[in-house]
ZAFI-464091 format. One record per residue (C-alpha): residue number from 1; residue in three letters; x, y, z. Coordinates in Angstrom, 1 decimal, always signed. Each point is the difference from the previous one (the first is absolute). Example, Ala and Ser with C-alpha at 12.3 -4.5 7.8 and 13.67 -1.06 7.14 Angstrom:
% ZAFI-464091
   nr  rest       u       v       w
    1   ALA   +12.3    -4.5    +7.8
    2   SER    +1.4    +3.4    -0.7
This chain:
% ZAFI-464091
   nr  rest       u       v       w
    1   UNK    -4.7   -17.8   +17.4
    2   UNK    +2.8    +2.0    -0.1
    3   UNK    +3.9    -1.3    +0.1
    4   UNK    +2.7    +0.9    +2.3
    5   UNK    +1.6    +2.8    -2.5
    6   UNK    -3.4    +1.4    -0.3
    7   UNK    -1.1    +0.0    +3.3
    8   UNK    +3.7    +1.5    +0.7
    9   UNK    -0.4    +2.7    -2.1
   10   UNK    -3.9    +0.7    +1.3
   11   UNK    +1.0    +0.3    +3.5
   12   UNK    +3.0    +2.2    -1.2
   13   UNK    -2.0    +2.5    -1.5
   14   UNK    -2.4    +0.2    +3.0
   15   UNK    +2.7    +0.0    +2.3
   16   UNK    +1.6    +3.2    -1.9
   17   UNK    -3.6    +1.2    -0.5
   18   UNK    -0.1    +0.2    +4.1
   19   UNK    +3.0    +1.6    +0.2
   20   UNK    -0.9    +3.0    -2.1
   21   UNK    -1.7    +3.4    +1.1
   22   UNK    -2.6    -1.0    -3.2
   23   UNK    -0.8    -3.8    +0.0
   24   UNK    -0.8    -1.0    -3.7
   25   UNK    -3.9    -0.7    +1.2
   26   UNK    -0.3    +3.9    +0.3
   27   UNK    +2.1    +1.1    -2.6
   28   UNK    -2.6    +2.1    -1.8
   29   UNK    +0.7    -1.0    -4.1
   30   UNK    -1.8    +0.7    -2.8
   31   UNK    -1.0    -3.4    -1.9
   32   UNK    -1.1    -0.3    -2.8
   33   UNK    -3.9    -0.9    -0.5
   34   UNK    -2.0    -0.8    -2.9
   35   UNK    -3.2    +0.9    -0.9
   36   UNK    -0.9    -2.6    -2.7
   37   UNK    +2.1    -2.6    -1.9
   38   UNK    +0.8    +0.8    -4.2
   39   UNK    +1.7    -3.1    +0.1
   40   UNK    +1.2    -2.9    +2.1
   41   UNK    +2.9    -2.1    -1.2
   42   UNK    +0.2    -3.5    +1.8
   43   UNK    +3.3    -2.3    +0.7
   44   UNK    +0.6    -3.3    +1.6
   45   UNK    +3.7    -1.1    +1.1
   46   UNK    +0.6    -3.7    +0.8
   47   UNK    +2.8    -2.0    +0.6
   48   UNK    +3.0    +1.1    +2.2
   49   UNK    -0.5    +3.7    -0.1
   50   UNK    +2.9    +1.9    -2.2
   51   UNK    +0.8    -3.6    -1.5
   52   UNK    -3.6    -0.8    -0.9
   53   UNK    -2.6    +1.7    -2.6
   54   UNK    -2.2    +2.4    +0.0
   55   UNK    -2.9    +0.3    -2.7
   56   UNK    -2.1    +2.3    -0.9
   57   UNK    -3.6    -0.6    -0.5
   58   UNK    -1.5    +3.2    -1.9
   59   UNK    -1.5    +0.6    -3.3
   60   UNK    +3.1    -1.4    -1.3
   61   UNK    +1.8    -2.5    +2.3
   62   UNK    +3.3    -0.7    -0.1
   63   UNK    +2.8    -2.0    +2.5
   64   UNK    +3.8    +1.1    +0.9
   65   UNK    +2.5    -2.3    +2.2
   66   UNK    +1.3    +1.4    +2.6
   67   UNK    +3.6    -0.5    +0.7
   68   UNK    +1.9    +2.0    +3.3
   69   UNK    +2.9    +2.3    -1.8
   70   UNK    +3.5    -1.1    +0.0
   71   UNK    +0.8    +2.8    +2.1
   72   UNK    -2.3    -2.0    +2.8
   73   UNK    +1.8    -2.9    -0.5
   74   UNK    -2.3    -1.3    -2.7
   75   UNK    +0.7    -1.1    -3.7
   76   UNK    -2.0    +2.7    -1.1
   77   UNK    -1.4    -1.6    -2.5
   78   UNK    -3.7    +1.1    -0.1
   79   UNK    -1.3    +3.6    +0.6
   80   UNK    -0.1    +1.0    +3.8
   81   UNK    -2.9    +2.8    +1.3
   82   UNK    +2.3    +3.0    +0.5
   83   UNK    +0.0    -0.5    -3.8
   84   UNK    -4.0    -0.4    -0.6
   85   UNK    -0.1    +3.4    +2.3
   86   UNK    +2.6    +1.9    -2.0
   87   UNK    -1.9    -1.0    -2.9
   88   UNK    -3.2    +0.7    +1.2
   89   UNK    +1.2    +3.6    +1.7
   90   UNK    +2.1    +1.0    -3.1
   91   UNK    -3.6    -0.3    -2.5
   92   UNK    -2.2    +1.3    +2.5
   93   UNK    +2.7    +3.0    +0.9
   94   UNK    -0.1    +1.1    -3.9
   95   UNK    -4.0    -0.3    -0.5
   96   UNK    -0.1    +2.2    +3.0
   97   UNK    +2.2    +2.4    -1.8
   98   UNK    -1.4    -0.1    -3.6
   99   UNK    -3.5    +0.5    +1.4
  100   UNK    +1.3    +3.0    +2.4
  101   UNK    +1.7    +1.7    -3.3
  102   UNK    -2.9    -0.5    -1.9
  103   UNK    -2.3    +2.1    +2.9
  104   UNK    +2.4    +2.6    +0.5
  105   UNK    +0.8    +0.6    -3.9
  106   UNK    +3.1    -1.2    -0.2
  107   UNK    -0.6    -3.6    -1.5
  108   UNK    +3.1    +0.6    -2.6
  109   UNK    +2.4    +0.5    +2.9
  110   UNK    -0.9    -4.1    +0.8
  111   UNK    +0.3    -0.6    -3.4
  112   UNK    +3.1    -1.9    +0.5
  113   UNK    +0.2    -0.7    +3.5
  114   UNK    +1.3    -3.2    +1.5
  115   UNK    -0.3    -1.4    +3.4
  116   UNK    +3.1    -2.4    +2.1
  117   UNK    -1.0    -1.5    +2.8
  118   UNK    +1.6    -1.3    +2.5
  119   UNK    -0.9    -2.4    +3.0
  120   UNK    +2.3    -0.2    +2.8
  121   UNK    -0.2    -3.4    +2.0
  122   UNK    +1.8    +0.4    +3.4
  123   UNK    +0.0    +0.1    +3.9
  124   UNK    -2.8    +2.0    +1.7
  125   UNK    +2.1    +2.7    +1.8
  126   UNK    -1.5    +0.1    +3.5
  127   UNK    -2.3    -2.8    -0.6
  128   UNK    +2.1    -3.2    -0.5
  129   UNK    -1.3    -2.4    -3.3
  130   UNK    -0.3    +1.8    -3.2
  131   UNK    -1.2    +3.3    -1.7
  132   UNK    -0.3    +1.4    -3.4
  133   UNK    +1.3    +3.7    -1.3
  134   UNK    -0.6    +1.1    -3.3
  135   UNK    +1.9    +2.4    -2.2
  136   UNK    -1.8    +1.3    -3.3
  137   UNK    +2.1    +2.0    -2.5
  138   UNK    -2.0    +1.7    -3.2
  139   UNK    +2.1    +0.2    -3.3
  140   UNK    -1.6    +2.1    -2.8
  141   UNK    -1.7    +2.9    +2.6
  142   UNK    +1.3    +3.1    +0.4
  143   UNK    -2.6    +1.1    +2.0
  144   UNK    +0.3    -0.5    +4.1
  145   UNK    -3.7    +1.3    +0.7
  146   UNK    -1.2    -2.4    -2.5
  147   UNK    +2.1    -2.6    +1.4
  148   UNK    -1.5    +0.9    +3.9
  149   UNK    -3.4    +0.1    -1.8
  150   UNK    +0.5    -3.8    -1.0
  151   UNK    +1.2    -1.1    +3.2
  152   UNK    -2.9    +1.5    +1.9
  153   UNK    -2.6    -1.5    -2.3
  154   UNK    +2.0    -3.8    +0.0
  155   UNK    -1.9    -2.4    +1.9
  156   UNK    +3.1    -1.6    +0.4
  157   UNK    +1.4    +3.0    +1.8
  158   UNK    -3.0    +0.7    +1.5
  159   UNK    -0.2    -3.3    +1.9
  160   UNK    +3.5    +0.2    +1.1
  161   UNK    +0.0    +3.3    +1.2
  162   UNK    -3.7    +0.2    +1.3
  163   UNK    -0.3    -3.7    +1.0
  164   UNK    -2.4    -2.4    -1.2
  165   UNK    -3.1    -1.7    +1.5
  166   UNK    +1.4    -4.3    +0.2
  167   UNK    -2.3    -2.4    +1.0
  168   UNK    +1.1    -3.0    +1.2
  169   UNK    -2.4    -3.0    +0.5
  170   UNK    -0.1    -4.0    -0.1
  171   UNK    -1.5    -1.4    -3.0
């Protein structure tokens, strides 16, 4: 069951989505679909959300509290998911661009590279609740083709520019 900022910000959207030439159920968009799965990575959050904990349970298993940043008006004193994201996006971002120098012969020119990530947190222009947006800067690369090259092949990129395939479903 949804709550009343939830069901506010559904009926906003549809409401907007009516008002539009294009209503978001005919926007043609390419998404992202997968043939087979390499690898699935599983996660399970309990307790009260971004003051709770979220484990892993994979090969190796591992649990992080979560705490809301102070900049939220929390004590900040756990790690938050913008942060697990940045992580997650920064390592993916610079496989993606080690294995695209190493097919297109210029695996020294990564040599050195590093990845920053960042994750904004804010409010959903347009949408009302919140939104992400994502800024990735590459330090030791030289190369901009090379650096396109690893942003096109990022499955991290790929899902936020292409869109992903979410299931959602009751347990």
């Amino acid at each position: 069951m949804l709550n009343q900022g939830a069901r506010s910000i559904l009926s906003a959207s549809r409401a907007r989505a009516c008002q539009t030439s294009r209503p978001y159920a005919t926007t043609k968009r390419t998404v992202t679909t997968l043939k087979n799965h390499k690898y699935t990575a599983h996660a399970t959050a309990a307790g009260q959300g971004r003051n709770g904990e979220v484990k892993s349970d994979d090969e190796t298993p591992f649990t992080l509290r979560l705490a809301m940043p102070k900049a939220m008006g929390g004590k900040g004193d756990g790690q938050n998911p913008e942060q697990l994201f940045a992580m997650g996006y920064a390592s993916c971002y610079l496989g993606a661009l080690q294995m695209m120098a190493g097919k297109t012969g210029k695996k020294d020119a990564a040599r050195n590279a590093v990845i920053h990530a960042s994750v904004h947190l804010g409010e959903a222009e347009g949408l009302g609740g919140f939104g992400l947006a994502v800024d990735i800067k590459v330090e030791g690369v030289e190369d901009e083709e090379l650096i396109q090259a690893g942003h096109e092949a990022c499955p991290y990129s790929r899902a936020l520019k292409h869109g992903a395939v979410v299931n959602v479903s009751k347990l």
